[in-house]
N, C-alpha and C positions, 0 to 999 in steps of 0.2 A: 254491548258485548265488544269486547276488544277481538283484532283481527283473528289472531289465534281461535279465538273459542269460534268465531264464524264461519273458517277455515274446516275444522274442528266437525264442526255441524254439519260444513256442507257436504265434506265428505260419505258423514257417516248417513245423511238420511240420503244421498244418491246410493250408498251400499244396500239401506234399510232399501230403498222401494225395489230396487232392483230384484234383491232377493227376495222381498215380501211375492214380488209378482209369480219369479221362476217356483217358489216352492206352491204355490196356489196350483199353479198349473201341474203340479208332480200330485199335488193331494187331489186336484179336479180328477187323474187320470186312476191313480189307485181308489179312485169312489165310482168312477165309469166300470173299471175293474171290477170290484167287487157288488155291483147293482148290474152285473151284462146278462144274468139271468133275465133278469126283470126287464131289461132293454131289451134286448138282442129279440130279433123275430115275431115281431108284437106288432108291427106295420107304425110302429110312432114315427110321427115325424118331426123335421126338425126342430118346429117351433117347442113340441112338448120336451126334447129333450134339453132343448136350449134353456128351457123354465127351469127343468130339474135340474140343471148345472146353476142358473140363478138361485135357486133358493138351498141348493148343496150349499153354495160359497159361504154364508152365515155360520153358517156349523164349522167351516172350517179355518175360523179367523183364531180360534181360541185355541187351536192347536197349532196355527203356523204363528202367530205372534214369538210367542215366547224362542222360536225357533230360528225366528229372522233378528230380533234384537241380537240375539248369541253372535251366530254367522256374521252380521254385519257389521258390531265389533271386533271380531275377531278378520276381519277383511281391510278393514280401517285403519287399525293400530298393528295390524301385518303388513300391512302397505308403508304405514309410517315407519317403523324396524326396519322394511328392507330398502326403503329409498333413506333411511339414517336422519330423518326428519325427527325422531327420537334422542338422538346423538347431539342433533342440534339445537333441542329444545334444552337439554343438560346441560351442553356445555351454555346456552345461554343464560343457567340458574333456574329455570321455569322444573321445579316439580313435578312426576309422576301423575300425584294426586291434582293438583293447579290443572296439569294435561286434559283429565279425565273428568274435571268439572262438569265442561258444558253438558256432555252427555249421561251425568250423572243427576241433574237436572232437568235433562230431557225426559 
């Protein structure tokens, strides 16, 4: 990989985990949410709840995936536009598409 696309990567999979995490924890909270029937006043204690937020999480990789790729491109190449690191890829000849390689094989 030339410096760019590593660059390129590093960015985007520090956006990808970051929001992979925060949106986990927003879905962990609306499933708490929506299960407090079931929770709430039942004498469970931590560990049981702590289980059922363990085996919640599975369920909800296939709804926050697709959600975190978006955002954390959209966080990356927003980042690049407003520091002009876009600007400077142009004016250096490097393409759009050449840009958006690494992560198009990712």
């Amino acid at each position: 990989l030339k410096i760019l696309d590593q660059y390129i990567l590093r960015r985007f999979l520090y956006n990808f985990f970051s929001s992979f995490f925060i949106l986990i924890v927003i879905f962990i909270f609306q499933g708490i949410w929506l299960f407090i029937d079931d929770l709430a006043g039942k004498g469970l204690g931590i560990v049981i709840i702590g289980k059922f937020i363990f085996y919640f999480i599975p369920t909800l990789v296939d709804k926050v995936l697709p959600l975190t790729v978006l955002l954390s491109s959209i966080l990356t190449f927003g980042t690049f536009a407003e520091n002009y690191e876009f600007a400077a890829m142009k004016a250096s000849g490097i393409s759009l598409q050449r840009g958006m390689r690494s992560l198009i094989i990712f």
